[in-house]
Each structure stands twice: as structure tokens, then as C-alpha cells.
TIMI-2910 file (N, C-alpha, C, CB; in pm, 1 decimal, decimal comma, always signed):
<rs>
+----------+----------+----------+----------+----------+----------+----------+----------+----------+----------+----------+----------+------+
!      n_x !      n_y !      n_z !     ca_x !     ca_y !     ca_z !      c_x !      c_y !      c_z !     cb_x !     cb_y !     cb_z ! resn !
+----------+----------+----------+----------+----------+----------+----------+----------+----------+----------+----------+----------+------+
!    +81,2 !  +2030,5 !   -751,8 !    +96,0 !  +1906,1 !   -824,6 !     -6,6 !  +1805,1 !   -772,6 !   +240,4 !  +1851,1 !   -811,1 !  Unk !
!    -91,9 !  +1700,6 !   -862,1 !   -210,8 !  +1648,0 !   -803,2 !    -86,2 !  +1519,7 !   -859,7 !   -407,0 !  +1684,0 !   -866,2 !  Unk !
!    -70,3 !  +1432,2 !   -658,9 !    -29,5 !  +1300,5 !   -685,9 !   -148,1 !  +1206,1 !   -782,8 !     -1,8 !  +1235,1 !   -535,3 !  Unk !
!    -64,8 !  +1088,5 !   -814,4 !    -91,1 !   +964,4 !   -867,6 !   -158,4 !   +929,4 !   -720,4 !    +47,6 !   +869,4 !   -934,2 !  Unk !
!   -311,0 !   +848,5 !   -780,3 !   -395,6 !   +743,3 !   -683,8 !   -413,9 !   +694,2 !   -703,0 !   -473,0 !   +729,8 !   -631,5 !  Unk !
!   -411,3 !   +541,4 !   -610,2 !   -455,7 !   +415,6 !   -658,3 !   -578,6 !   +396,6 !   -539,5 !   -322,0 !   +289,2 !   -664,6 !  Unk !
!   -711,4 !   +333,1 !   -619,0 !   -821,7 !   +315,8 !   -534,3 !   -827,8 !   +151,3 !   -603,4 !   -969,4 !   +442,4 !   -553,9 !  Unk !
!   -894,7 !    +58,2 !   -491,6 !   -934,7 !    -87,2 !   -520,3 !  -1005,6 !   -101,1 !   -390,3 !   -806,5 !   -204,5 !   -550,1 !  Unk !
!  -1136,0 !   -187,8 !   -435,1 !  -1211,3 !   -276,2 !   -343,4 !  -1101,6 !   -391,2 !   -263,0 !  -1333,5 !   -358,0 !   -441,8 !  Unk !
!  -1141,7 !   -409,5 !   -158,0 !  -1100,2 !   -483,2 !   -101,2 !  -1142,6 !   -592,8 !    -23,8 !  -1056,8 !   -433,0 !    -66,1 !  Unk !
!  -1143,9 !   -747,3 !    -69,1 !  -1243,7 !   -878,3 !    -14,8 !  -1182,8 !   -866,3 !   +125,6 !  -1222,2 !  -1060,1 !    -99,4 !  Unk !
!  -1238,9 !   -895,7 !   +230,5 !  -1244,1 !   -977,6 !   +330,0 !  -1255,9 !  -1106,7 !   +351,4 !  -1305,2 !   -948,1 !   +376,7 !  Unk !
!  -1133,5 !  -1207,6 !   +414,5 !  -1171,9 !  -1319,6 !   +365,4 !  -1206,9 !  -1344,3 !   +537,3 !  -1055,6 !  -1418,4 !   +261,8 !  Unk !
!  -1259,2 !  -1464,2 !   +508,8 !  -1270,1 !  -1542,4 !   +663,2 !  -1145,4 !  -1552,8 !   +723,4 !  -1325,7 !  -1697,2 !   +660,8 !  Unk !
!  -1050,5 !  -1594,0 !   +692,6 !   -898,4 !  -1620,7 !   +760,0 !   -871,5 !  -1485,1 !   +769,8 !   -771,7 !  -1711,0 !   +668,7 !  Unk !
!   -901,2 !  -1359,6 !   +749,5 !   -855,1 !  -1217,0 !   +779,9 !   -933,3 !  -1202,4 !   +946,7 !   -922,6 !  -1085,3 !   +638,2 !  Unk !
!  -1025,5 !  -1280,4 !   +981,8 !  -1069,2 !  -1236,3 !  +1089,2 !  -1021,5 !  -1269,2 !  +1218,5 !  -1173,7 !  -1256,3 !  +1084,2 !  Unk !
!  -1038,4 !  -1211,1 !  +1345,8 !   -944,4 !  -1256,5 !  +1484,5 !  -1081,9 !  -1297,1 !  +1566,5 !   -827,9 !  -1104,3 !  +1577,5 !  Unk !
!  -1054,3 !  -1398,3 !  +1665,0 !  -1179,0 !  -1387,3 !  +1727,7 !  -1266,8 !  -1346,7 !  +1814,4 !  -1193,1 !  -1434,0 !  +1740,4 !  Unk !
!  -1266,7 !  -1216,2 !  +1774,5 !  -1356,4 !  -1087,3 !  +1862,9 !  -1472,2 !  -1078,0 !  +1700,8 !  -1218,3 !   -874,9 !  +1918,6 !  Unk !
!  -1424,5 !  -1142,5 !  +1567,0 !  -1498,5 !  -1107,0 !  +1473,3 !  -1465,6 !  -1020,8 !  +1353,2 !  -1580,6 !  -1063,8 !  +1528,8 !  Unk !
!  -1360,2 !   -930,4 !  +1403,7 !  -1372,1 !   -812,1 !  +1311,5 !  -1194,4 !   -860,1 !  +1281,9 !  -1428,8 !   -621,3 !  +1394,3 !  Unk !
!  -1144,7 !   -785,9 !  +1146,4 !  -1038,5 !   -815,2 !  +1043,0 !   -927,3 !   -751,2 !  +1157,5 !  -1057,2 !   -728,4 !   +863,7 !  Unk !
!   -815,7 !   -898,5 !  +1180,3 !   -724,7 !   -895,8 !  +1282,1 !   -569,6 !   -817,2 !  +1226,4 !   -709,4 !  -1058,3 !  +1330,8 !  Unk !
!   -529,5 !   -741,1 !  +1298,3 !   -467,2 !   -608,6 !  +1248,6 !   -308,6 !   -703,8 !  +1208,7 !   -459,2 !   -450,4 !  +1399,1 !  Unk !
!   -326,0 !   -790,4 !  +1170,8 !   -175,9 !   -853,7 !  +1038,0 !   -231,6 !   -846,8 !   +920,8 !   -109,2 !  -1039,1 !  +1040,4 !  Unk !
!   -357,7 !   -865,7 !   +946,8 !   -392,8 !   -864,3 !   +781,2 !   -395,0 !   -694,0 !   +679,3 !   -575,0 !   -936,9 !   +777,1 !  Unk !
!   -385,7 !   -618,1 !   +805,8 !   -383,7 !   -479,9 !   +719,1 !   -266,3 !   -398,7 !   +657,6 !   -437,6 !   -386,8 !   +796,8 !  Unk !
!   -183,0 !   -486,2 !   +688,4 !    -45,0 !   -483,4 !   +627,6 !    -74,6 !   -509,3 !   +484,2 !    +61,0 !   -593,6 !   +691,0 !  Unk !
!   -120,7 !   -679,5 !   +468,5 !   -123,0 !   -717,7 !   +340,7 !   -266,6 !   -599,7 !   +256,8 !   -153,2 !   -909,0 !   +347,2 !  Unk !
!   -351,0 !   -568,2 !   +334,5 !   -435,5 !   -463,2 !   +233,4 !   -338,0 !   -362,6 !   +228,1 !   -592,3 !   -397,8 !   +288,1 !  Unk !
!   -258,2 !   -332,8 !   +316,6 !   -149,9 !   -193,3 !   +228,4 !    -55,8 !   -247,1 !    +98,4 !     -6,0 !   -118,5 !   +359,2 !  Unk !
!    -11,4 !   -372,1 !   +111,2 !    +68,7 !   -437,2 !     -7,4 !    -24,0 !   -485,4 !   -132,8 !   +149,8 !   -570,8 !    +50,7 !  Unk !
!   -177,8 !   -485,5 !   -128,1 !   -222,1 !   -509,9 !   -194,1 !   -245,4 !   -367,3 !   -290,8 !   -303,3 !   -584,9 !   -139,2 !  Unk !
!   -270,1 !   -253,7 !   -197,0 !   -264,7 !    -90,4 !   -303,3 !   -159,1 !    -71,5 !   -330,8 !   -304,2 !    +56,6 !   -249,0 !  Unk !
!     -3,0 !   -114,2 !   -305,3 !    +87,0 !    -94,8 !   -343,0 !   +112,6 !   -133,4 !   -447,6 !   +144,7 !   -112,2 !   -284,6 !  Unk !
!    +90,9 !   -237,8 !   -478,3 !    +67,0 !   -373,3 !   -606,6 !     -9,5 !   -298,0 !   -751,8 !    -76,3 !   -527,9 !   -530,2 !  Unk !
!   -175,4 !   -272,0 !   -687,4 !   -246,1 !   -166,1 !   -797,5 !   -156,4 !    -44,7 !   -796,1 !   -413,4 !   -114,7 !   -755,5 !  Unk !
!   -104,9 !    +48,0 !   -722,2 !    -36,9 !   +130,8 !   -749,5 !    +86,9 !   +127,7 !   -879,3 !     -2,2 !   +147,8 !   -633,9 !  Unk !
!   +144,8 !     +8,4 !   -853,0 !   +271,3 !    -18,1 !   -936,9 !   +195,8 !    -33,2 !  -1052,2 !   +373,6 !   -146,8 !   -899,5 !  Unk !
!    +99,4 !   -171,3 !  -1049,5 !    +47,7 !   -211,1 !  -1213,2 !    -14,6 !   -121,9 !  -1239,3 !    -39,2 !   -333,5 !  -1250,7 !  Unk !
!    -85,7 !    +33,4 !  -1208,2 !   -135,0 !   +114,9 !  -1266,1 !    -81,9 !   +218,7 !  -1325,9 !   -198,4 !   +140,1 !  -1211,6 !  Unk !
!   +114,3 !   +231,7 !  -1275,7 !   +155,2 !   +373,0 !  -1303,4 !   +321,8 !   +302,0 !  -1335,2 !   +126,0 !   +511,0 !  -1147,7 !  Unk !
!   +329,6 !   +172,2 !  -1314,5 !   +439,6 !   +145,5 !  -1308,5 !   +480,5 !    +94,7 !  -1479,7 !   +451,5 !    +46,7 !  -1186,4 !  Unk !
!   +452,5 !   +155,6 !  -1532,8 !   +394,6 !    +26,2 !  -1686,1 !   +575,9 !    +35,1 !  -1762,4 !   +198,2 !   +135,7 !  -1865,6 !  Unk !
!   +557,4 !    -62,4 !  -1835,0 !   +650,3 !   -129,7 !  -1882,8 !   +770,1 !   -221,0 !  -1821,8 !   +687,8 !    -52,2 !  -1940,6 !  Unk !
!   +803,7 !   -215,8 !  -1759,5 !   +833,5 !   -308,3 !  -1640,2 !   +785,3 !   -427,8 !  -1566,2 !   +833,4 !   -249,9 !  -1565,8 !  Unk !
!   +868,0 !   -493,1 !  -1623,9 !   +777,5 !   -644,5 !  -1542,9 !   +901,8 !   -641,7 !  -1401,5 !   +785,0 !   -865,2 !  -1681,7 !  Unk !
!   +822,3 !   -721,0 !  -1303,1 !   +850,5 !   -734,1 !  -1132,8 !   +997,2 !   -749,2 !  -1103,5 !   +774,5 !   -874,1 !  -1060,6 !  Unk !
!  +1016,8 !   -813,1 !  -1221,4 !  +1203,0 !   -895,4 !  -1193,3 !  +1297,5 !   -788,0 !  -1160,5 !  +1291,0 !   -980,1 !  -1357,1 !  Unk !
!  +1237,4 !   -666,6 !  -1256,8 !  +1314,4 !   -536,8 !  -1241,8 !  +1299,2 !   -441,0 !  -1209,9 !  +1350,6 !   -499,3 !  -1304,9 !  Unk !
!  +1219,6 !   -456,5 !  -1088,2 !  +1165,0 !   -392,4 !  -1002,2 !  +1211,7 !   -435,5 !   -852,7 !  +1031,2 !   -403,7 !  -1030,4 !  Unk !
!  +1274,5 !   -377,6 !   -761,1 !  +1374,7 !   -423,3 !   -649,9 !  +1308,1 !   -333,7 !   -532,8 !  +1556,9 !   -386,0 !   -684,6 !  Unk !
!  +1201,6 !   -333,3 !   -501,5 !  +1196,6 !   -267,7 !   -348,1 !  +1122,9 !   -353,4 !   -241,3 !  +1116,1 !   -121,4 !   -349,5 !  Unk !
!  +1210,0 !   -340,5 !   -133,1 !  +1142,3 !   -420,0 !     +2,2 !  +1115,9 !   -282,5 !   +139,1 !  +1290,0 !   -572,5 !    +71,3 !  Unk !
!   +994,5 !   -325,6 !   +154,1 !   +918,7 !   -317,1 !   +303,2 !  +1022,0 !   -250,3 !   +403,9 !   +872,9 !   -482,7 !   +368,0 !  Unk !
!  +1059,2 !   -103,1 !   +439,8 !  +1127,4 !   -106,8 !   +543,4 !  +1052,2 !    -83,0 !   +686,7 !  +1224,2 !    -19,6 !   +516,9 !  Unk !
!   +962,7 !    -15,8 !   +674,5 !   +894,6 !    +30,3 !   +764,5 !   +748,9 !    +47,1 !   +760,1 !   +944,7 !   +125,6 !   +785,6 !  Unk !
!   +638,0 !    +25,8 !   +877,9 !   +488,5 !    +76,6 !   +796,5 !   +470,9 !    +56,7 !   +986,3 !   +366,3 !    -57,5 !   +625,2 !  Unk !
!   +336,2 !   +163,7 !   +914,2 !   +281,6 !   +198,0 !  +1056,8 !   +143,4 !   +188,2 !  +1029,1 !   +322,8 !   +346,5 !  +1122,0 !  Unk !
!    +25,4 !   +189,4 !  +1151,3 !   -104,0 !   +126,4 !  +1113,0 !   -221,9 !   +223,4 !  +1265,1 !    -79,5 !   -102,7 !  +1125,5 !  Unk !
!   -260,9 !   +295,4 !  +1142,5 !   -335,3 !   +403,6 !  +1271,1 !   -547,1 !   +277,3 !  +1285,1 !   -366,5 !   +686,0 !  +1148,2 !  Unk !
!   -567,1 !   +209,3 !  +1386,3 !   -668,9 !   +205,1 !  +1323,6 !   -785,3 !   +264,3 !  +1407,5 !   -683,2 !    +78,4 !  +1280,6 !  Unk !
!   -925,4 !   +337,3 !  +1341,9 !  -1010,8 !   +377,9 !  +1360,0 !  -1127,3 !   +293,6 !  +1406,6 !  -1016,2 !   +435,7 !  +1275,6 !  Unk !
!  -1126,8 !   +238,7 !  +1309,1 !  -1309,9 !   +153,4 !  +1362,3 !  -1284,3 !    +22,9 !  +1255,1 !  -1521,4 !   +281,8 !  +1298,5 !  Unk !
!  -1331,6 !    -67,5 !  +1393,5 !  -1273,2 !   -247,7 !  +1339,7 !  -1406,3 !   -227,8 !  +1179,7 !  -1342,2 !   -456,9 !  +1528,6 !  Unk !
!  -1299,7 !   -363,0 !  +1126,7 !  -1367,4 !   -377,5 !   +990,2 !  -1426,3 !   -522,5 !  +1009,4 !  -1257,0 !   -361,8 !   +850,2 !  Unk !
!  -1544,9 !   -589,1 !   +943,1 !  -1601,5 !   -689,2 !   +981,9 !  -1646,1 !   -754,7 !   +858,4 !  -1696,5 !   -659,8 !  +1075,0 !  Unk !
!  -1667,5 !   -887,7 !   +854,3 !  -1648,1 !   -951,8 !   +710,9 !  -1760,8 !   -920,9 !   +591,1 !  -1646,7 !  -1112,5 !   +732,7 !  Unk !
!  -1852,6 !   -851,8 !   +657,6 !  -1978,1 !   -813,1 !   +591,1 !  -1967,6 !   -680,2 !   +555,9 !  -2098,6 !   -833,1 !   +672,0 !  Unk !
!  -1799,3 !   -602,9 !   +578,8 !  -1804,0 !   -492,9 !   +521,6 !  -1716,6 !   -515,8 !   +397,8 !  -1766,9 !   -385,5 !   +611,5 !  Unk !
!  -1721,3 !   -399,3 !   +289,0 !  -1667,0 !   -373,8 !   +153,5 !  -1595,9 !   -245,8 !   +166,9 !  -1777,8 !   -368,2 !    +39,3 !  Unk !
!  -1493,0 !   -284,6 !   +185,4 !  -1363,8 !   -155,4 !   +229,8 !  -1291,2 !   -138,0 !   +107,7 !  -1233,2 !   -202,1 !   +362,6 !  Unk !
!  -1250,9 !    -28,2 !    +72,9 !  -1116,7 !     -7,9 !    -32,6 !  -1053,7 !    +77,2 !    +26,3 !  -1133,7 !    +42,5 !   -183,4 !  Unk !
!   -931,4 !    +57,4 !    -68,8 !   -818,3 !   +103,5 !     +1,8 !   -767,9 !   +214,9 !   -104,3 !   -707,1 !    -21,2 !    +39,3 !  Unk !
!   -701,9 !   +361,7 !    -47,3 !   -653,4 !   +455,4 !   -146,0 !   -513,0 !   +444,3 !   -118,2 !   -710,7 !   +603,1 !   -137,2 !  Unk !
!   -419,1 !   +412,5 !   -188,2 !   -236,2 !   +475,3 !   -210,6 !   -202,3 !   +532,1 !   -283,3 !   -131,5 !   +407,3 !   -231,9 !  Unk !
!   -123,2 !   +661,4 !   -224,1 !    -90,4 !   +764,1 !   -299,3 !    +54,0 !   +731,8 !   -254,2 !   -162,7 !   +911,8 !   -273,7 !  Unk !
!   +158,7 !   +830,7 !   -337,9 !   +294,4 !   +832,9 !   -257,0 !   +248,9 !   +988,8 !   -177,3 !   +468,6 !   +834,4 !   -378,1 !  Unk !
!   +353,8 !   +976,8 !    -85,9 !   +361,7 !  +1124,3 !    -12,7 !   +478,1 !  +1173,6 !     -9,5 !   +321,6 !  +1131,9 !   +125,0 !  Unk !
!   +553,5 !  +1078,7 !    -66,7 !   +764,0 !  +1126,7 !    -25,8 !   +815,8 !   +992,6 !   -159,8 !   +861,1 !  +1049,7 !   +248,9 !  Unk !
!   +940,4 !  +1119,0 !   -269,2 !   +971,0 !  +1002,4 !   -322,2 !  +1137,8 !  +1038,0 !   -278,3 !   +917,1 !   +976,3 !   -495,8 !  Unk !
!  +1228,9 !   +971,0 !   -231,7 !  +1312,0 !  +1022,4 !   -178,9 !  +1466,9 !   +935,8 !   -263,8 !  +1274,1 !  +1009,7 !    -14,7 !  Unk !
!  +1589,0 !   +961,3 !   -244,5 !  +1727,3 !   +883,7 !   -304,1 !  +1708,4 !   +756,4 !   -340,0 !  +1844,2 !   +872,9 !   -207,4 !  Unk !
!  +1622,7 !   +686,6 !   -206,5 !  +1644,0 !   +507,1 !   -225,4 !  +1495,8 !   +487,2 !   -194,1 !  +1771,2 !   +403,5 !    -95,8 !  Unk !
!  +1422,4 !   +554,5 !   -101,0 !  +1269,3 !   +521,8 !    -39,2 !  +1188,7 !   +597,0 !    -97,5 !  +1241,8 !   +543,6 !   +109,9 !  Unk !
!  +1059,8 !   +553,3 !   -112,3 !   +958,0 !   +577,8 !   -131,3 !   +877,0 !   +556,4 !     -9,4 !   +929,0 !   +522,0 !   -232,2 !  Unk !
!   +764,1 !   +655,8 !    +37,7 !   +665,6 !   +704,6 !   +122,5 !   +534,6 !   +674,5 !    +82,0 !   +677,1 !   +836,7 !   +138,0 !  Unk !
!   +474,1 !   +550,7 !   +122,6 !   +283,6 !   +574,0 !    +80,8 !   +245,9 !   +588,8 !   +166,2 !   +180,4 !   +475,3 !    +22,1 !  Unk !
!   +128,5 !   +673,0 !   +191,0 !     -9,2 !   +686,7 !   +254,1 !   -106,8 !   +551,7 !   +240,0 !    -83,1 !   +814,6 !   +181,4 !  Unk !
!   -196,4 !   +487,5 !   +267,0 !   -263,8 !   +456,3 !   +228,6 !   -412,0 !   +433,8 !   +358,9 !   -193,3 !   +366,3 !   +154,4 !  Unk !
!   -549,8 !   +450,3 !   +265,4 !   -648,9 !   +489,9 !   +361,1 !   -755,7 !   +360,8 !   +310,8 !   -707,9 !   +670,8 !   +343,3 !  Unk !
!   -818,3 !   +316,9 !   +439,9 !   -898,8 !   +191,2 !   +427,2 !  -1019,8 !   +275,4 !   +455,0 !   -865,1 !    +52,3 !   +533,1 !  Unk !
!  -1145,1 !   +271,5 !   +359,2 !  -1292,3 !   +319,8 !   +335,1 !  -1343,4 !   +250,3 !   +372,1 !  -1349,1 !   +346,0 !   +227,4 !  Unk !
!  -1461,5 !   +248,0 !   +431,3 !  -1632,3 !   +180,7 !   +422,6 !  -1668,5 !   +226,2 !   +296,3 !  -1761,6 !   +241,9 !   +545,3 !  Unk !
!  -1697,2 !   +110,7 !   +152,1 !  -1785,9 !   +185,0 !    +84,7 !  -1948,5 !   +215,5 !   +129,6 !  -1779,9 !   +123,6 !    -32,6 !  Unk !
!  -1942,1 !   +319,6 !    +65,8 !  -2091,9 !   +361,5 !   +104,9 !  -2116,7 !   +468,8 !   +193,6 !  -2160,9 !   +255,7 !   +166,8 !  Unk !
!  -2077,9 !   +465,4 !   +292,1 !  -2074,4 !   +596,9 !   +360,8 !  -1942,8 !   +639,3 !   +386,6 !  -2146,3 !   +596,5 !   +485,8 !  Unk !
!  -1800,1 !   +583,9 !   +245,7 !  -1623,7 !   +657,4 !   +272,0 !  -1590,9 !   +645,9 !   +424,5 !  -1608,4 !   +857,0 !   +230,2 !  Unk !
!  -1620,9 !   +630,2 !   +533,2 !  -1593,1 !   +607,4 !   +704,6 !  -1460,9 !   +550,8 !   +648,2 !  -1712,9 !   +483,8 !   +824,0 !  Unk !
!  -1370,2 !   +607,7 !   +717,1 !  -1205,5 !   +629,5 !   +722,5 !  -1198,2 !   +477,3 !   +874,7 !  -1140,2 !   +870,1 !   +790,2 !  Unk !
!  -1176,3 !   +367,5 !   +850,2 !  -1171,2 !   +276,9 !   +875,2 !  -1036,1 !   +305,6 !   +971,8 !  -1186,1 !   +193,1 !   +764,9 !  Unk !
!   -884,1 !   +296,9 !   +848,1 !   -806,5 !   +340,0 !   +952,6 !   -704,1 !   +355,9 !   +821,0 !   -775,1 !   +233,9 !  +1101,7 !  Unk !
!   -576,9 !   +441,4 !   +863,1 !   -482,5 !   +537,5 !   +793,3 !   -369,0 !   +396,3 !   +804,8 !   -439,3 !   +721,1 !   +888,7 !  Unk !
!   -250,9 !   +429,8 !   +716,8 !   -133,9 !   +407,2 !   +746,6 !     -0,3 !   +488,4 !   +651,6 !   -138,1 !   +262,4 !   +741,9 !  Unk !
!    +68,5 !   +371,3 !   +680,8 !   +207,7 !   +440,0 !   +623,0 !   +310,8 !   +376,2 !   +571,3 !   +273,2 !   +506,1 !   +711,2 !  Unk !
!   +332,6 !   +308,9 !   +417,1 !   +471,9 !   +219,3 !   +460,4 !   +583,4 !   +272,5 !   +353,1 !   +448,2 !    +24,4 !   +441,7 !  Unk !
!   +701,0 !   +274,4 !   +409,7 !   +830,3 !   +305,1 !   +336,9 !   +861,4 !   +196,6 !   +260,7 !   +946,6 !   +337,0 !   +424,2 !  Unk !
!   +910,3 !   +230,6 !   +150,2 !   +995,5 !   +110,5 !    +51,0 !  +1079,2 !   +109,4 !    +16,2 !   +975,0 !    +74,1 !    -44,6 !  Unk !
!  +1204,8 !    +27,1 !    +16,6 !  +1346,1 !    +88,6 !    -35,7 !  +1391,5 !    +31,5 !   -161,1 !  +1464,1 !    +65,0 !    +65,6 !  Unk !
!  +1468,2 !    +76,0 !   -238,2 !  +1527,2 !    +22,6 !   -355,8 !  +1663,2 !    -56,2 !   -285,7 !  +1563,0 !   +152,2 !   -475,7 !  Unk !
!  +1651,9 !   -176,9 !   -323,9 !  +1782,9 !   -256,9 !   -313,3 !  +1840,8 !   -356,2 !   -426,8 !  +1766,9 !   -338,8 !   -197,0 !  Unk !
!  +1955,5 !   -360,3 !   -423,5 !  +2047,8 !   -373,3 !   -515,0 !  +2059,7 !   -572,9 !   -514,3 !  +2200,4 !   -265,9 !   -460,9 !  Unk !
!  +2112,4 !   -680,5 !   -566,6 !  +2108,4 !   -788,7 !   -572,6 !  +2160,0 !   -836,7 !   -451,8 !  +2156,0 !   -825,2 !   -674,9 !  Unk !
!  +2190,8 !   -769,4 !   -375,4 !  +2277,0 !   -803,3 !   -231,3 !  +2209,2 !   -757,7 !   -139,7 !  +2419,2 !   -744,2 !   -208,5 !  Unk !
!  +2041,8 !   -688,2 !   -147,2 !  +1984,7 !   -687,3 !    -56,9 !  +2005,9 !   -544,8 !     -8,3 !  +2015,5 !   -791,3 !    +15,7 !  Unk !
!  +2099,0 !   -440,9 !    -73,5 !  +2205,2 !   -294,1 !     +4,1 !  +2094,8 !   -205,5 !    -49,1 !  +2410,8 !   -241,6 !    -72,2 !  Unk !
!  +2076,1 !   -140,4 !     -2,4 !  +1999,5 !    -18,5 !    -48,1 !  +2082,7 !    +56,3 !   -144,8 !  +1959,7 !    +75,8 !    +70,7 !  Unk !
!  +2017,8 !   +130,2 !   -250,9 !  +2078,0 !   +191,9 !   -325,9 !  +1967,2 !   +265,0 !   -359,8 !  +2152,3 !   +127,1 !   -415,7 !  Unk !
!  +2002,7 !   +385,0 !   -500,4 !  +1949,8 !   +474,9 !   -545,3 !  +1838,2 !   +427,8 !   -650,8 !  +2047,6 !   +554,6 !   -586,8 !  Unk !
!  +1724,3 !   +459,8 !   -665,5 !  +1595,8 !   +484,2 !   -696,1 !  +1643,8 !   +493,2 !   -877,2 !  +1521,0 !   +637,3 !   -602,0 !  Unk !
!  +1641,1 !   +433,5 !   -924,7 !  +1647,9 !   +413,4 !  -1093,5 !  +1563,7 !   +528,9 !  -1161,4 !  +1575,7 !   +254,0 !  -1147,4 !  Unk !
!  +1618,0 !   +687,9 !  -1189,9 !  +1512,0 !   +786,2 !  -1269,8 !  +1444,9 !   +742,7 !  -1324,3 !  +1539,6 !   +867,9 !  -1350,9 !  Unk !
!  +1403,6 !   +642,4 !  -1427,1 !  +1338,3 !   +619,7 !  -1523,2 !  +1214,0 !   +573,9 !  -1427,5 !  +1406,7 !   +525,6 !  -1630,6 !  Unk !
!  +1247,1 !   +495,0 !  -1305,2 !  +1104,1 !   +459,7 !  -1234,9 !  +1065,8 !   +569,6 !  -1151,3 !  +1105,8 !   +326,2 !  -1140,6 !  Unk !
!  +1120,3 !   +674,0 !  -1093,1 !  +1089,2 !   +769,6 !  -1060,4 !  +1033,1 !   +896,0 !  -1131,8 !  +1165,6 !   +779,2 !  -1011,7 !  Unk !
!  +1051,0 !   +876,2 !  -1198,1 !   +957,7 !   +968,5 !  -1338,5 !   +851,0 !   +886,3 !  -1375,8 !  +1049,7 !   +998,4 !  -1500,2 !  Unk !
!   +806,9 !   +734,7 !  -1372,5 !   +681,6 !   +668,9 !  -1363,6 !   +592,9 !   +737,5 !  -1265,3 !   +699,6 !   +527,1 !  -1327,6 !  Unk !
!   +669,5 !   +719,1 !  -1098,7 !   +548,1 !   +718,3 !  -1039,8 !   +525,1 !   +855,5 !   -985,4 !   +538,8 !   +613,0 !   -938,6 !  Unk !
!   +603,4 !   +973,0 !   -978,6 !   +572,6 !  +1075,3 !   -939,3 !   +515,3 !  +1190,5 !  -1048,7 !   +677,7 !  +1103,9 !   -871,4 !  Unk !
+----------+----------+----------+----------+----------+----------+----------+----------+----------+----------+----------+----------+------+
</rs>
């Protein structure tokens, strides 16, 4: 089975940087929430956000080689696990131009209910994204 991918450029802003120079590792959270985002608006269609319920449980952040404001990185998210209530992304930060694997991660997402409870994964959106 060939997963769903989401690829996007990714700006570097000045406020992403720490001062050694290179993009300070809080901000690579938000580049994983930003492929998560293209991921949804690319595969998630018909659905607007309101009815759409998943929060952040977990993410992990492998990094390789600092990124610096004069570079043009994108980011790939795929899922890797679609599971009862969570969902599993991968997602990989590029150098364009020579693809250099910047650095890997990982974040879980859960489906929750108006009370914040985790609950079960709605088929109809699980047949979107897998």
C-alpha cells in the first residue's frame, strides 16, 4: 500500500532562530504542525476544522544538522500508524537542493470528544486519510 504524502516548503523566520544562529529546536514542533495542517487540507477534504477534534499527545524530535535562516527546508508527513483514537506521523525536514535529512520526527494525535476524553477515530475520516 503506497501511504498518502504531504510535502511543503518551509520559511524560516528570524524569530525561529536561537542565538548560536541556527532554527531553535521549539520551533520544529510548529514545522511538524505545519505538515500536519497540509496533510489534513490535502487529504482531509470536505470537512471544515470545527469537526475535526484531534490534539497533540506526544512528538519526538531526532535532529541531524542545525538549519539556518538562509536555508529552504521542507518538510514530508506521511501517517505511519492509524490506530482506535491516535494517529502516528512521521515527518522529515529536507535541505532543498541537495534533500540532506535535516532531522526526523514523530507526533501522535488523538481524537477527543467535547470534554477533551479521547475517543474513537470517526470511519468516515479514517477512510480520508489512510
Amino acid at each position: 500500500m503506497v501511504s498518502k504524502l504531504s510535502k511543503i516548503e518551509l520559511q524560516v523566520r528570524f524569530g525561529d532562530l536561537d542565538a548560536l544562529g541556527h532554527v531553535n529546536n521549539a520551533a520544529y514542533l510548529s514545522f511538524f504542525e505545519l505538515g500536519r495542517i497540509d496533510f489534513f487540507m490535502k487529504f482531509l477534504t470536505g470537512f471544515h476544522s470545527k469537526e475535526v477534534s484531534f490534539v497533540v499527545a506526544h512528538a519526538e524530535i531526532d535532529f541531524r544538522i542545525p538549519i539556518y535562516f538562509e536555508d529552504r527546508p521542507s518538510i514530508t508527513t506521511e501517517i505511519e500508524r492509524v490506530g482506535t483514537t491516535s494517529i502516528s506521523f512521521i515527518h522529515k525536514i529536507l535541505r532543498q537542493g541537495d534533500e540532506a535529512l535535516l532531522s526526523t520526527g514523530k507526533t501522535v494525535i488523538v481524537w477527543v470528544d467535547k470534554n477533551g476524553k479521547k475517543n474513537a477515530i470517526p470511519e468516515k475520516i479514517k477512510e480520508l486519510l489512510i
